[in-house]
C-alpha positions as CSV (number, residue, x, y, z in Angstrom):
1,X,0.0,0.0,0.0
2,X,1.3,3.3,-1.2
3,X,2.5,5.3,2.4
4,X,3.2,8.6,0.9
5,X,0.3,11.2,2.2
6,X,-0.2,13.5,-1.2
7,X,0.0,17.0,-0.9
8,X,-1.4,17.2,2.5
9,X,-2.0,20.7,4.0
10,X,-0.3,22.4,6.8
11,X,-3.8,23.4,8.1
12,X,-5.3,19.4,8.0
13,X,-1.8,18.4,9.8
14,X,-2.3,20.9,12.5
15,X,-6.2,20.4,13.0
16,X,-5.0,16.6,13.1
17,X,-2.6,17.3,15.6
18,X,-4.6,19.8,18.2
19,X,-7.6,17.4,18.0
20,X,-5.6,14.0,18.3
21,X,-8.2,12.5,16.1
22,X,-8.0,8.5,16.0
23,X,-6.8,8.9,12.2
24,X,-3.4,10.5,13.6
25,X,-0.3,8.3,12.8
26,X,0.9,6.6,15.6
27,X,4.9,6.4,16.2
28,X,6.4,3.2,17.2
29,X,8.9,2.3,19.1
30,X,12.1,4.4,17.9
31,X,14.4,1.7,18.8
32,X,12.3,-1.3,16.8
33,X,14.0,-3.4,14.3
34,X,11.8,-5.7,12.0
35,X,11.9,-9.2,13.6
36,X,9.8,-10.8,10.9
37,X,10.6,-10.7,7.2
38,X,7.2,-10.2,6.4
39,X,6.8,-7.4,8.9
40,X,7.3,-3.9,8.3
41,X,8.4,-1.1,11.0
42,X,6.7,2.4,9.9
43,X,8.8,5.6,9.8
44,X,7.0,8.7,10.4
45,X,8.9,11.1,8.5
46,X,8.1,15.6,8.1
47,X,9.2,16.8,5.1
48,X,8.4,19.9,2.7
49,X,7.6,18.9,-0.8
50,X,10.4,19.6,-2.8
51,X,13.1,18.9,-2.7
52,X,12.7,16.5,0.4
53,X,9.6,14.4,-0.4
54,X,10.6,13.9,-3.5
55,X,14.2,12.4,-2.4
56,X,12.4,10.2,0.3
57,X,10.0,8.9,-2.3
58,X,12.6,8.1,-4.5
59,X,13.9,6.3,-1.2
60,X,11.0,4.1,-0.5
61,X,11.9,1.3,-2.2
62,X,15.5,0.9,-0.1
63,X,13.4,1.4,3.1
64,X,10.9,-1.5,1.9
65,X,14.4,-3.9,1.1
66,X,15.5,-3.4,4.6
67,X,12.0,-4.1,6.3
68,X,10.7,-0.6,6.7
69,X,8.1,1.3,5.5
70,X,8.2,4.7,4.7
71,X,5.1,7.4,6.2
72,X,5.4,10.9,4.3
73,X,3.5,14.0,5.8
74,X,4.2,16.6,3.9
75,X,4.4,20.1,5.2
76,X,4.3,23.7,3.8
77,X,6.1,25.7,6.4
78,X,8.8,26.1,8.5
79,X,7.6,25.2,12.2
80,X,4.6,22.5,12.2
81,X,7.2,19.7,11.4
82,X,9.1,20.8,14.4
83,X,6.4,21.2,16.1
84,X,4.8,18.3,15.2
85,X,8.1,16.0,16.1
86,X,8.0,17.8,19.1
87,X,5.1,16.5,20.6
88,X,5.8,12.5,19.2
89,X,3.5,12.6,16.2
90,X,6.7,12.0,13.8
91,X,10.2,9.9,14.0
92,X,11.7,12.3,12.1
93,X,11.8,15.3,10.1
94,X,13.4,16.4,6.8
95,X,13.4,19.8,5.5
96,X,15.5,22.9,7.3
97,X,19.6,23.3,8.4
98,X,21.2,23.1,11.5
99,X,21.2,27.0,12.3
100,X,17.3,27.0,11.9
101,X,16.8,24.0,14.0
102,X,18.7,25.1,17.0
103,X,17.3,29.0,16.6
104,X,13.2,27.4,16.8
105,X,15.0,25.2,19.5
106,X,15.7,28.4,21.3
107,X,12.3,30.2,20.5
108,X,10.1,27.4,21.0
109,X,11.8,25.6,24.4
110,X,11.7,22.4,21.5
111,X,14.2,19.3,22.4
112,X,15.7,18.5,18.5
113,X,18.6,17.5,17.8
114,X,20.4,16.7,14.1
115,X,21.0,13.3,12.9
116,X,23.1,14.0,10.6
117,X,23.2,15.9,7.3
118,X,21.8,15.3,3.6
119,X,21.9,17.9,1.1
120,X,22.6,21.4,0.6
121,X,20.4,24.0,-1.3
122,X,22.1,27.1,-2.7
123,X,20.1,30.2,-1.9
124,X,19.8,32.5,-5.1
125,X,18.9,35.5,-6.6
126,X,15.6,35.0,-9.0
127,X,14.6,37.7,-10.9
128,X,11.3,39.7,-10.4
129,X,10.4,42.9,-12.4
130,X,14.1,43.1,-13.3
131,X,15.8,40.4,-15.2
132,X,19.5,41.5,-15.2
133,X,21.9,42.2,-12.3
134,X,23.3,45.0,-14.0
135,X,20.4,47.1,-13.4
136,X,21.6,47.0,-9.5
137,X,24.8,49.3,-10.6
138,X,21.6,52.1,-12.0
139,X,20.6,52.3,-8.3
140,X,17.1,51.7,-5.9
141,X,16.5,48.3,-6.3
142,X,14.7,46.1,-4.1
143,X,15.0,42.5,-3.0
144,X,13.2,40.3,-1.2
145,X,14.6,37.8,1.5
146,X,13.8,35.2,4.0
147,X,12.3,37.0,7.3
148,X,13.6,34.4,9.7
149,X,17.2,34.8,11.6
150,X,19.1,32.5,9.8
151,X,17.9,32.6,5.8
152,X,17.9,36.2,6.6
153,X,21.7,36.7,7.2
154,X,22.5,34.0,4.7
155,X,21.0,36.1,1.9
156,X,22.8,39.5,2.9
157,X,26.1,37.3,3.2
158,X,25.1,36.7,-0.6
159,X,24.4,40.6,-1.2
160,X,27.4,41.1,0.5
161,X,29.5,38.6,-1.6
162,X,28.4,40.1,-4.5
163,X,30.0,43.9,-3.2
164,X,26.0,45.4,-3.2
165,X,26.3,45.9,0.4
166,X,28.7,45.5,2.9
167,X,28.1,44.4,6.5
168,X,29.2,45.0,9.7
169,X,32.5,43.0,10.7
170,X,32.1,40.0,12.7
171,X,28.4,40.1,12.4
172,X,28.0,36.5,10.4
173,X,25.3,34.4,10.6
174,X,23.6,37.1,12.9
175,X,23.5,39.4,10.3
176,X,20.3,41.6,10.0
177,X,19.7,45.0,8.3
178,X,20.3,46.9,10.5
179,X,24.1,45.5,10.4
180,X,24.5,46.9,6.7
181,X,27.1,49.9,7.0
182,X,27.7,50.6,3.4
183,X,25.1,50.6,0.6
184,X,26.6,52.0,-2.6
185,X,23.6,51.0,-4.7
186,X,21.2,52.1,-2.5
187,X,19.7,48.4,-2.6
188,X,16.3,48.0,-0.4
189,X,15.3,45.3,1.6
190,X,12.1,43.7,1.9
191,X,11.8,40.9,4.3
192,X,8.9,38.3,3.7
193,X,8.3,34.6,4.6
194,X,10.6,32.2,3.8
195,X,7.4,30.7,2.1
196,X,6.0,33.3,0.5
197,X,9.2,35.1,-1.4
198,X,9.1,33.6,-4.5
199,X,5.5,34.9,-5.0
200,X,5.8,38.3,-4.0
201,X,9.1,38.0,-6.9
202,X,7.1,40.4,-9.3
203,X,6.6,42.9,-7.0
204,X,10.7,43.4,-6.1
205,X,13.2,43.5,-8.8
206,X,15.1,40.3,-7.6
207,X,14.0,37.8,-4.7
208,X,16.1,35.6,-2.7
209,X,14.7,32.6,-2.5
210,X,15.3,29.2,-0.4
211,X,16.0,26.3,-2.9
212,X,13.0,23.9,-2.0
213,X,11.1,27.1,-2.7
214,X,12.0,27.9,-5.5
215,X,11.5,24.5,-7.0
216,X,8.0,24.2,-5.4
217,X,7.0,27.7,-7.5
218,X,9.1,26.6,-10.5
219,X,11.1,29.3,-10.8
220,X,14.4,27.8,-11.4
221,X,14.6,29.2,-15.3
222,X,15.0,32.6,-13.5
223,X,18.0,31.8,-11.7
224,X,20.6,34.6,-11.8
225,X,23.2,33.6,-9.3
226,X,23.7,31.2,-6.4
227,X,25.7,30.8,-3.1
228,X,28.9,29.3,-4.4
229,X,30.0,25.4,-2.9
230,X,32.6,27.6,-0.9
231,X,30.5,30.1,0.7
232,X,29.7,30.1,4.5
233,X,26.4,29.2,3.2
234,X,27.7,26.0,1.6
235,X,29.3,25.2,4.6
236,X,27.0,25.6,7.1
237,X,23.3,25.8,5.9
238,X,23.1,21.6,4.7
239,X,19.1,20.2,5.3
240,X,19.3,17.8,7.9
241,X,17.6,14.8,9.5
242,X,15.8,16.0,12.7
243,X,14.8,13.5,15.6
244,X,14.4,14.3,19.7
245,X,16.9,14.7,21.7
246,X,18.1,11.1,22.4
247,X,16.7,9.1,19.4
248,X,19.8,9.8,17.4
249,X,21.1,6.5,17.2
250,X,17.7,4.8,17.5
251,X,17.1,1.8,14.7
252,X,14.7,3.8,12.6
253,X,17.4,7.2,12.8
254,X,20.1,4.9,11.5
255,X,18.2,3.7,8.7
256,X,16.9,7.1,7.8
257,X,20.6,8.5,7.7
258,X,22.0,5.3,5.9
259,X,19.4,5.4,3.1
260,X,19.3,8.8,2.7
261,X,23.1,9.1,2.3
262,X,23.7,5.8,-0.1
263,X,24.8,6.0,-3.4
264,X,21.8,5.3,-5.3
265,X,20.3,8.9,-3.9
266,X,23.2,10.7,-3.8
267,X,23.3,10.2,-7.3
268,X,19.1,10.7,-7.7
269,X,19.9,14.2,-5.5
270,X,22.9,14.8,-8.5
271,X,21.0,13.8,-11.5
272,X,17.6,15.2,-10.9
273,X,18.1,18.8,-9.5
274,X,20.5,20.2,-11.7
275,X,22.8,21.5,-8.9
276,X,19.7,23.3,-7.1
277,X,19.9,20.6,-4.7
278,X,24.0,19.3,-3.8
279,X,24.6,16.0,-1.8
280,X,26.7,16.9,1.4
281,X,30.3,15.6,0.7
């Protein structure tokens, strides 16, 4: 039986959740193993749609060969899947980077750890009413970037990188824009939901858009330029399996992180996304 929950939306999920209706997935044992060849162990997993349920589909199959199968809820924002592992209604979750996780750790009083590391999705600059970088030089354009902490800074470290603004020294992954101290184009800032960026693109000249986002609004064909495999960005920002604090090395975790990092999706995570999506090294 196909395991994969379609398209389902963030507001079902929470009303699911809050109610506890009967229909709610339950979460097994973390630690179970399948004893029986003809028994399967479910693993709840979180994930945003693309680019993470699509890899985990792709991965159901390798979960079935090793006596698992494979639960997919997907989400459309940032904090019900943290929210949702939180409270034991998933095993894992699949769709943000480290510096996110432990900044809703420190908002939300959440208990999440990292399990290890998957991919990496370079942030980039889409264009919006303006289709050529040059234009910048001209003066008085806007962009549009991720609201939340750590997206936020990532995308002025890109801005930055690119000499249309310069920063404040020392400030790093903390950056806000308050911490820009030189701004020769004039370049305004327009901060918006991670989620909502890439559809607010045509009213800015260029948006800055998360990578799973930008492949859910199918915007890649106006990619200008992209956080290069050296940046701070590259190095830092790679989407990670989530799990509670203490399940890292729990049966399911292991098989999560050993599926998820074989060869056969490293190269799916290669060959499908074009270099939108990078398998961590």
């Amino acid at each position: 039986m196909k395991t994969t929950l379609k398209r389902l939306s963030t507001l079902l999920v929470c009303a699911g959740l809050i109610a506890g209706c009967s229909s709610k997935p339950s979460v097994a044992d973390p630690s179970a193993v399948p004893q029986d060849p003809e028994e399967k162990v479910v693993i709840t997993i979180g994930a945003t749609t693309s680019p993470h349920a699509e890899i985990l589909e792709q991965a159901e199959p390798l979960f079935e060969a090793q006596g698992y199968t494979l639960k997919i809820v997907e989400f459309s924002d940032y904090v019900t899947p943290n929210t949702a592992l939180e409270q034991g209604d998933l095993d894992a979750n699949y769709f943000q980077h480290y510096p996110y996780l432990e900044q809703f750790n420190e908002d939300h009083g959440t208990h999440l750890v990292s399990a290890g590391g998957i991919h990496f999705e370079p942030l980039g600059i889409y264009a919006g009413r303006s289709s050529d970088l040059a234009v910048i030089e001209q003066g008085g354009c806007s962009f549009a970037v991720p609201n939340d902490g750590t997206n936020e800074a990532r995308a002025l470290q890109l801005l930055e990188s690119l000499g249309y603004i310069k920063l404040k020294d020392g400030v790093g992954l903390k950056a806000t824009p308050v911490d820009i101290v030189e701004n020769p184009y004039n370049v305004s800032i327009v901060e918006i939901d991670a989620s909502l960026v890439a559809q607010t693109k045509n009213d800015v000249d260029f948006a800055i858009v998360n990578g799973n986002y930008a492949l859910d609004a199918k915007i890649t064909d106006l990619l200008l330029t992209s956080e290069q495999a050296d940046s701070e960005g590259a190095q830092t920002y790679a989407n990670i399996i989530a799990v509670r604090e203490g399940e890292e090395a729990s049966a399911k975790t292991q098989v999560l992180i050993d599926v998820l990092t074989s060869d056969e999706i490293r190269s799916y995570i290669s060959e499908h996304y074009n270099g939108l999506v990078v398998p961590v090294k």
